[in-house]
DOMI-763492 format. One record per residue (C-alpha): residue in three letters; x, y, z. Coordinates in steps of 0.1 Angstrom, whole numbers, padded with zeros to 4 digits, always signed. Layout:
<atoms>
AlaXYZ...
</atoms>
This chain:
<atoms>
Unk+0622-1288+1011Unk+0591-1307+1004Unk+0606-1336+1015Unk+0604-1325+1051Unk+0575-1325+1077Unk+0572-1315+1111Unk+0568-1349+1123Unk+0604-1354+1105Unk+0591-1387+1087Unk+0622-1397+1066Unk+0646-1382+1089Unk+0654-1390+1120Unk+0680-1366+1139Unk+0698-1369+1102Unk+0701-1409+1103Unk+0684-1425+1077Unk+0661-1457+1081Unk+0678-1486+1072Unk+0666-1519+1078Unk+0697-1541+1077Unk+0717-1555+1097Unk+0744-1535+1120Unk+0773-1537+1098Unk+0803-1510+1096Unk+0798-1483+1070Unk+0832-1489+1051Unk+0822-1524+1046Unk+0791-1511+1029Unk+0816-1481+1011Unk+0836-1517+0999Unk+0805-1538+0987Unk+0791-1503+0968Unk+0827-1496+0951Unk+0830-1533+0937Unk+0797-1529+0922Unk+0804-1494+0907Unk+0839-1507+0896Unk+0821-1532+0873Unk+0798-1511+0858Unk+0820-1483+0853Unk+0843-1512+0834Unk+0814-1518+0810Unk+0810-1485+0793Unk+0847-1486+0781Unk+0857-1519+0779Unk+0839-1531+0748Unk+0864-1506+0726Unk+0886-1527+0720Unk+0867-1555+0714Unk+0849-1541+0680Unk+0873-1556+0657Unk+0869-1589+0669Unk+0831-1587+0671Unk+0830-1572+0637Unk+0850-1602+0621Unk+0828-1628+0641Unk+0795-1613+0639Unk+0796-1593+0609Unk+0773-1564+0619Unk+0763-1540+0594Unk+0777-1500+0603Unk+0747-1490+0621Unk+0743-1519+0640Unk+0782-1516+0651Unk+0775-1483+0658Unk+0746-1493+0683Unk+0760-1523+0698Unk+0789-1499+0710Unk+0764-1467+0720Unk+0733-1483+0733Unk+0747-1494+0769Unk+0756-1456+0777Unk+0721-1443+0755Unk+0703-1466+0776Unk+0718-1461+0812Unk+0715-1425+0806Unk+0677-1422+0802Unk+0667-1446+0833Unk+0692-1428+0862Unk+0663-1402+0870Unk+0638-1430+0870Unk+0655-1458+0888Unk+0673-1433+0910Unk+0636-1413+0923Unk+0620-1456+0921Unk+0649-1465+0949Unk+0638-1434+0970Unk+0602-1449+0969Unk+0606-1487+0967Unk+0640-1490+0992Unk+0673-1485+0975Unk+0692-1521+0983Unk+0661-1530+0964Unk+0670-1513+0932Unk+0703-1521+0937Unk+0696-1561+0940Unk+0676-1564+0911Unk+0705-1540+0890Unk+0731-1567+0903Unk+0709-1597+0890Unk+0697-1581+0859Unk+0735-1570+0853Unk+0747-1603+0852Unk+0718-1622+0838Unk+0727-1595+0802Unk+0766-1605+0805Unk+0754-1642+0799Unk+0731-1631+0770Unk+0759-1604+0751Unk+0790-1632+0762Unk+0771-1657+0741Unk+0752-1637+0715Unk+0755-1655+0683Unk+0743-1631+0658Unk+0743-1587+0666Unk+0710-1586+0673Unk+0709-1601+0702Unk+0742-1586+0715Unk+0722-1550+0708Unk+0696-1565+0730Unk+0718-1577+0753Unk+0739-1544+0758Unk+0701-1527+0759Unk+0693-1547+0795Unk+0736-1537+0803Unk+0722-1503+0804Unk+0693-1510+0825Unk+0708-1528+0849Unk+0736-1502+0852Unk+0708-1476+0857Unk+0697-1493+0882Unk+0731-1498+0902Unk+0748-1464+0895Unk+0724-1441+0913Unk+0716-1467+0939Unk+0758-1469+0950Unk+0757-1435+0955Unk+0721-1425+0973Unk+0732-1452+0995Unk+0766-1441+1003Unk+0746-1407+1011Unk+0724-1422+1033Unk+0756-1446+1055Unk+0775-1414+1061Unk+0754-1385+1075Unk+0785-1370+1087Unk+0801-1348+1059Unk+0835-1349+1069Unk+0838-1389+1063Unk+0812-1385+1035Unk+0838-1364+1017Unk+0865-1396+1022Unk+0844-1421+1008Unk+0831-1400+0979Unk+0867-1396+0969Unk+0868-1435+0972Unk+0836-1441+0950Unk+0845-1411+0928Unk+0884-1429+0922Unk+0871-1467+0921Unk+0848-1448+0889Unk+0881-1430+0872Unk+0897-1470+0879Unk+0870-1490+0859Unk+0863-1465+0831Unk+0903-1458+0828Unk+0911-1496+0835Unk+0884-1511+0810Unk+0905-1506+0774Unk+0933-1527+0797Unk+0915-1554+0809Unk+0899-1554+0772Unk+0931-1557+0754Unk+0939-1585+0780Unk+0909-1604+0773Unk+0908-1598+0735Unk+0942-1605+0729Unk+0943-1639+0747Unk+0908-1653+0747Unk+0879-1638+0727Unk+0855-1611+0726Unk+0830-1629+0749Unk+0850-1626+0782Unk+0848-1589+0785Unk+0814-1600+0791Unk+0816-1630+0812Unk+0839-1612+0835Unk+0807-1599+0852Unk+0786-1629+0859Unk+0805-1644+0888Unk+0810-1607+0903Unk+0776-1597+0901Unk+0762-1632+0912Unk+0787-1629+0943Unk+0776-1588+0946Unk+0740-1601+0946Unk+0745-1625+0976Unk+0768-1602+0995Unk+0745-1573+0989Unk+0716-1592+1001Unk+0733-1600+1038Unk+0758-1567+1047Unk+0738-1538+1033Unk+0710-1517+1047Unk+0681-1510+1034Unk+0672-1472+1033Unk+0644-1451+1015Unk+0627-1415+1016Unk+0600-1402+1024Unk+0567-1421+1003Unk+0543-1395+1009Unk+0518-1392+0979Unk+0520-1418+0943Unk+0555-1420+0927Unk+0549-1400+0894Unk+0552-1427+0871Unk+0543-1407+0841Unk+0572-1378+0853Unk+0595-1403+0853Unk+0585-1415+0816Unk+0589-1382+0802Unk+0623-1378+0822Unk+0636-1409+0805Unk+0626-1399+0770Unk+0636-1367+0770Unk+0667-1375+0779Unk+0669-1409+0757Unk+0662-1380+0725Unk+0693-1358+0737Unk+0719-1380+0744Unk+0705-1400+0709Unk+0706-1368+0692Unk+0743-1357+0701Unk+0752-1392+0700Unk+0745-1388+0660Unk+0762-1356+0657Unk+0788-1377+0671Unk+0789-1399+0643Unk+0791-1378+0621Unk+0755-1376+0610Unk+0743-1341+0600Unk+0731-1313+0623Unk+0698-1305+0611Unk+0690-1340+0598Unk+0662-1355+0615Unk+0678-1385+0630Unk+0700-1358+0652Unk+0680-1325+0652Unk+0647-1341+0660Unk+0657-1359+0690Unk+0675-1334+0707Unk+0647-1307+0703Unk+0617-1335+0710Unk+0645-1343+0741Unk+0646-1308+0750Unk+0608-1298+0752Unk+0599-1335+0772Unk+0622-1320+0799Unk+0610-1289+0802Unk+0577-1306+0807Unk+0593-1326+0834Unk+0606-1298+0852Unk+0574-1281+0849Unk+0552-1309+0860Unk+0577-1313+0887Unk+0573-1277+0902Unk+0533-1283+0899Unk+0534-1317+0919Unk+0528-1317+0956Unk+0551-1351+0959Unk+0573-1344+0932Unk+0602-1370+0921Unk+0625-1340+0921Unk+0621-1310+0938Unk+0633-1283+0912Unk+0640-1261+0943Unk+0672-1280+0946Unk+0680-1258+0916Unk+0669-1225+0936Unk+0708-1234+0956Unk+0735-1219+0942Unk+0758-1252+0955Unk+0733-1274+0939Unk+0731-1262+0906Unk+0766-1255+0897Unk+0776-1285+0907Unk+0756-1301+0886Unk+0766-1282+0857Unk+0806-1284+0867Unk+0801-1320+0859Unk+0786-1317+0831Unk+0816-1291+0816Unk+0842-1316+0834Unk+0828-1348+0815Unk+0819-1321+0780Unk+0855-1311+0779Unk+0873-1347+0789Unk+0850-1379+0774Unk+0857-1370+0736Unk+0893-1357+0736Unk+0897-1391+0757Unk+0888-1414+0727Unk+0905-1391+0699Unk+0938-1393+0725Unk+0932-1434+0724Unk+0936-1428+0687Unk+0965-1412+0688Unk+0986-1438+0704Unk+0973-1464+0688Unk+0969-1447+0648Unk+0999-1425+0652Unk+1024-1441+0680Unk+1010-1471+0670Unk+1008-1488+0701Unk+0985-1519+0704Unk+0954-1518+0726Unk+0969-1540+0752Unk+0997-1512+0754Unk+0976-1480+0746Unk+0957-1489+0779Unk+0991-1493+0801Unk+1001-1461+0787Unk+0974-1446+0802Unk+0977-1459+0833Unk+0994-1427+0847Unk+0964-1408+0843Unk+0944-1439+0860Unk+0970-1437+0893Unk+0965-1402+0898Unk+0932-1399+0896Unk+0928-1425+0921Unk+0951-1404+0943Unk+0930-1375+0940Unk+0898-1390+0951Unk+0919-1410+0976Unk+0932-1376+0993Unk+0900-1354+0981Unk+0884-1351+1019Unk+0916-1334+1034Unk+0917-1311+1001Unk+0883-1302+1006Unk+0888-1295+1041Unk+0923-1274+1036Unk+0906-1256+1004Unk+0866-1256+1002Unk+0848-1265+0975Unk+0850-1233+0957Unk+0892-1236+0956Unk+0892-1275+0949Unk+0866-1273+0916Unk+0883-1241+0903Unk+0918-1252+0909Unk+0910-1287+0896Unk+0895-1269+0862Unk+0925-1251+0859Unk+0955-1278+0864Unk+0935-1299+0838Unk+0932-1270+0815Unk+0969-1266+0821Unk+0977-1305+0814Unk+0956-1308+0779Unk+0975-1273+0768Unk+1005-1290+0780Unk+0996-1323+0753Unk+0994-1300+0725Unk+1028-1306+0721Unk+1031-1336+0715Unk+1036-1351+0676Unk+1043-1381+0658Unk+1073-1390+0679Unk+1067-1409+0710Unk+1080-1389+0741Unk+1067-1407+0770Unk+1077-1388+0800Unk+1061-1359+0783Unk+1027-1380+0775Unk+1028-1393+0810Unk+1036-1356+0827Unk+1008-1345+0808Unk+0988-1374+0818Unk+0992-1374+0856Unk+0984-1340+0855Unk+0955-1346+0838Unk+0941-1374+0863Unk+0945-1355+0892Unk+0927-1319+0883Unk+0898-1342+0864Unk+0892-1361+0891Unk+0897-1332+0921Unk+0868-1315+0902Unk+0846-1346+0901Unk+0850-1349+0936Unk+0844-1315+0946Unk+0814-1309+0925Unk+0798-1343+0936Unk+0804-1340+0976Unk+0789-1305+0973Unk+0759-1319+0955Unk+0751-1349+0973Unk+0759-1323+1008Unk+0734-1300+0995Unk+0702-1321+0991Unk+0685-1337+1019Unk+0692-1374+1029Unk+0654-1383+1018Unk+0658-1372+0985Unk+0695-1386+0978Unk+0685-1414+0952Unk+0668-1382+0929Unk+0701-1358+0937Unk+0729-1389+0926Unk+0708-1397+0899Unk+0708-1361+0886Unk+0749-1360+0892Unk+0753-1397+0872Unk+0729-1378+0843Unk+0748-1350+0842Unk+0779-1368+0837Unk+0764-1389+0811Unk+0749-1364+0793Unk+0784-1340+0796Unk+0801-1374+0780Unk+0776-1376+0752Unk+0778-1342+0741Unk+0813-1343+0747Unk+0819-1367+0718Unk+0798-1349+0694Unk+0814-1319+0700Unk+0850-1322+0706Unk+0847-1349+0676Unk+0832-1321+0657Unk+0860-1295+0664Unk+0884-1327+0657Unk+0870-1336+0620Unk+0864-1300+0610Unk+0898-1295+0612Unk+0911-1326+0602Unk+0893-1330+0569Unk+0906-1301+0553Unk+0946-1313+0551Unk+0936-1342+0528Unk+0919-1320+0502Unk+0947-1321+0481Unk+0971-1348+0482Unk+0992-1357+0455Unk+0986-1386+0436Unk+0951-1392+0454Unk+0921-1394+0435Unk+0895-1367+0446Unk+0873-1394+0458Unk+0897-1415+0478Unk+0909-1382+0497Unk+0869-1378+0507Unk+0868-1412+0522Unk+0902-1405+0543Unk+0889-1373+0551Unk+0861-1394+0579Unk+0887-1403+0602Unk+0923-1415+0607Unk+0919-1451+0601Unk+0899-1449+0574Unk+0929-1430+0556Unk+0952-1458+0561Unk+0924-1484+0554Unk+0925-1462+0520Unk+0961-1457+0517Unk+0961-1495+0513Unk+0947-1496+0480Unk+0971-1476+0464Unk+1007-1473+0450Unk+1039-1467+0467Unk+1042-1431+0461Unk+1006-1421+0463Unk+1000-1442+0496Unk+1035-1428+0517Unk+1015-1396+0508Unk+0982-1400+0519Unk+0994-1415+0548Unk+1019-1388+0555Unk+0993-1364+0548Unk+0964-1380+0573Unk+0990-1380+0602Unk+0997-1347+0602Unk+0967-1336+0595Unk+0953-1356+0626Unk+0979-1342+0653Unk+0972-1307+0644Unk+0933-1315+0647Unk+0944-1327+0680Unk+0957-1296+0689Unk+0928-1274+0683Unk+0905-1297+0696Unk+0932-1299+0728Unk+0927-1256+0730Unk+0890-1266+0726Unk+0888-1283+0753Unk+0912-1260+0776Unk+0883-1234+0768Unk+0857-1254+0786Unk+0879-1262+0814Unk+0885-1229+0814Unk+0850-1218+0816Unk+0840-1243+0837Unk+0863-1230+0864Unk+0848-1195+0862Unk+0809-1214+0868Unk+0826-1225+0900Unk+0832-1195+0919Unk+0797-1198+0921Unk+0802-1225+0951Unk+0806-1217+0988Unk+0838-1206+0999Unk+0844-1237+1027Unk+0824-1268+1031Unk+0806-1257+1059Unk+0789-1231+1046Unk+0767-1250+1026Unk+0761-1274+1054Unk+0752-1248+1077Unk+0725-1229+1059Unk+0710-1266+1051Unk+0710-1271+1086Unk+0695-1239+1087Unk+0664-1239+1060Unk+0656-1279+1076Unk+0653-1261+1107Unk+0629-1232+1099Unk+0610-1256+1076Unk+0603-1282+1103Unk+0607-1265+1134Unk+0631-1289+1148Unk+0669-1288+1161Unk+0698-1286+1135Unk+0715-1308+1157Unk+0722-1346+1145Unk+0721-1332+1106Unk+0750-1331+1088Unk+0778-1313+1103Unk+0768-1319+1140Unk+0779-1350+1159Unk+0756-1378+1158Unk+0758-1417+1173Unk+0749-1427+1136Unk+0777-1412+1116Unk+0804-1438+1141Unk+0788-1470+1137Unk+0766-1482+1108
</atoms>
């Protein structure tokens, strides 16, 4: 790898350089988890705050619709740069600056007094979690060399990730429901301000190699290629037409900047990314597992929080606990990931987690208008635990794959994958959901042609029209919407069992047992630099007990 020189700067026997103090390596795995937790929280917790923040701010549709999407839109475009910046600059560094950044926005969106500034606000959310997302998990890299406790506190950092995302519409509803929409945002300032401090005095500083400049203008055409896809399917998401230019152009614009990248990369003799990585069968598919895992999951996750709260009519306080299930079982999968890994290999634990999931959302499409909980929650545990065994499969063999130098570049290519896989995700499954939603309401009797188009955009905008109108005609339309809805949740269910499905076939493609992929690392460092495998990953070494 071009990371590695025969002197073995950046690596020394496999231990990384860290310049802190000696403190134990699951204290670090603690301090990294609580500051993934909160970040995690942000990029769901704000969904149930829209209604009160449209009735006290009064933003106008689009700038709604970007107060809830630029946070994600903007993390998404920065992982590659703040992720290959930590490498260079020290990634405690990054991850400081995220932490104070972070909670310096929470003040600004917590007391925004009109939507622009709340837009702004979200905007330096998004930068800040760029900066902390890649920097938890290049540093989690670097304190475990050994890859047998790697794999257990992966499974911790990959579960505390399912907690916050899952957790957020929860603590939301809570906050919502009993003070206003301004503490899901204040939540964070006395976290991160305690983060900042405790970051500062327990964790070590680490960093690669810093041969050559760091490609500044690389990592400027990473960010806006990908800013133009996940805009682009972000708008398809919406709703927004396919060839228009505000979804179209983006995503092709996107497209060619990072085919640029990649090109510039494979030219540069210090690249931010070595596009070799890609040459590895490991590396690649697991990259692209995640994707498929977040593609097939993100959007049905939002259309299933519609369903419980549009058609069981839960409230968001309770739609959250009825989701719990899948929150506690995901936890236990990345809690008891390492000893799967070990007893299956990667290749079994991806595949098999594709496949229970694909069995759990085939199992949902039976569900209807009537409120069967045990079924829902079945369906649901199920759910948590093959979703999240995939996520932790597919990132250990990744992060296992790519050398300890380059770590910040490798976790920030897994968190873009899994950004990008959510964004597309919600433009497609929401797709698949509408195009076979809209059709029921084409004729409903007693509806007027044009108040049948406008309950044709979404469930609630059927009952918001339903409103409006008689006894007989509104029963109707409502009547009408809700079965229409739960069968455009079952396609879009068998949609997404397809991907699963597809994305479980892409996995054979990883090694058979976890050592295999550690071994002919070991193997390619070795003939690269001419020195012993021994102290990498996979053979004993002093550093992987104590730091």
């Amino acid at each position: 790898m071009s990371g590695t020189t025969a002197s073995g700067r950046g690596r020394t026997g496999g231990v990384p350089r860290h310049t802190g103090g000696g403190v134990n390596r699951w204290t670090v795995l603690t301090v990294l988890c609580v500051s993934l937790l909160f970040v995690a929280l942000d990029t769901t917790i704000l969904y149930v705050a829209v209604p009160s923040v449209t009735e006290d701010l009064r933003p106008g549709p689009v700038e709604l619709l970007w107060i809830v999407d630029i946070y994600p839109l903007i993390a998404a475009s920065l992982l590659i740069l703040f992720g290959t910046l930590g490498d260079r600059v020290g990634r405690r560094r990054i991850l400081l600056l995220g932490y104070g950044l972070f909670g310096l926005a929470s003040a600004a969106a917590a007391l925004a007094p009109n939507p622009q500034i709340l837009m702004t606000a979200r905007a330096l959310l998004g930068i800040g979690g760029a900066m902390i997302m890649p920097a938890t998990l290049s540093i989690l890299r670097q304190v475990f060399p050994d890859r047998r406790e790697r794999a257990v506190a992966i499974g911790v950092w990959s579960a505390v990730a399912a907690v916050g995302a899952a957790v957020g519409p929860v603590l939301g509803g809570f906050l919502v429901e009993n003070f206003w929409w301004g503490s899901v945002f204040l939540i964070n300032i006395p976290m991160m301000a305690a983060m900042f401090l405790i970051g500062r005095w327990l964790l070590p500083e680490s960093r690669g190699e810093r041969n050559g400049p760091w490609d500044v203008v690389g990592a400027v055409v990473a960010a806006l290629g990908v800013l133009g896809i996940v805009l682009g399917v972000k708008r398809l998401g919406s709703g927004a037409p396919v060839v228009g230019l505000t979804t179209l152009l983006p995503i092709v614009l996107g497209t060619l900047l990072l085919i640029l990248f990649v090109r510039r990369q494979r030219r540069r003799e210090h690249p931010l990314i070595d596009m070799r990585l890609f040459a590895r069968p490991a590396f690649g598919t697991s990259v692209g597992c995640i994707v498929l895992a977040m593609l097939a999951l993100v959007g049905l996750q939002l259309i299933a929080v519609q369903y419980l709260q549009l058609v069981l009519g839960l409230s968001p306080l309770e739609t959250g606990l009825r989701m719990l299930p899948l929150v506690f079982s995901a936890m236990a999968a990345g809690l008891t990931g390492s000893k799967l890994l070990q007893a299956l290999g990667p290749r079994a634990m991806v595949a098999g987690g594709f496949t229970l999931t694909a069995t759990a959302v085939l199992s949902l499409t039976a569900m209807g208008s009537q409120n069967h909980f045990w079924q829902l929650s079945l369906g649901f545990v199920l759910l948590g635990f093959g979703f999240q065994s995939t996520l932790f499969g597919a990132y250990e063999s990744m992060l296992s794959e790519a050398p300890a130098e380059q770590s910040g570049g490798a976790a920030a290519l897994g968190e873009t994958a899994y950004q990008l896989g959510a964004g597309i995700g919600v433009a497609l499954l929401g797709s698949v959901m509408n195009a076979a939603y809209a059709p029921g309401l084409d004729r409903v009797g007693g509806v007027s042609a044009k108040a049948s188009r406008a309950a044709s955009h979404s469930l609630g905008e059927a009952y918001k029209v339903s409103a409006g109108l008689g006894e007989h005609a509104r029963y109707a339309l409502r009547l009408a919407a809700r079965d229409s809805f739960i069968h455009g949740l079952r396609v879009t269910l068998v949609a997404s069992a397809l991907l699963l499905l597809v994305g479980a076939g892409i996995s054979l493609r990883l090694p058979r047992r976890a050592a295999e992929s550690t071994e002919r690392a070991e193997g390619e460092a070795a003939a690269g630099d001419g020195a012993p495998a021994a102290g990498r990953e996979g053979a004993p070494a002093p550093a992987s007990t104590g730091r």
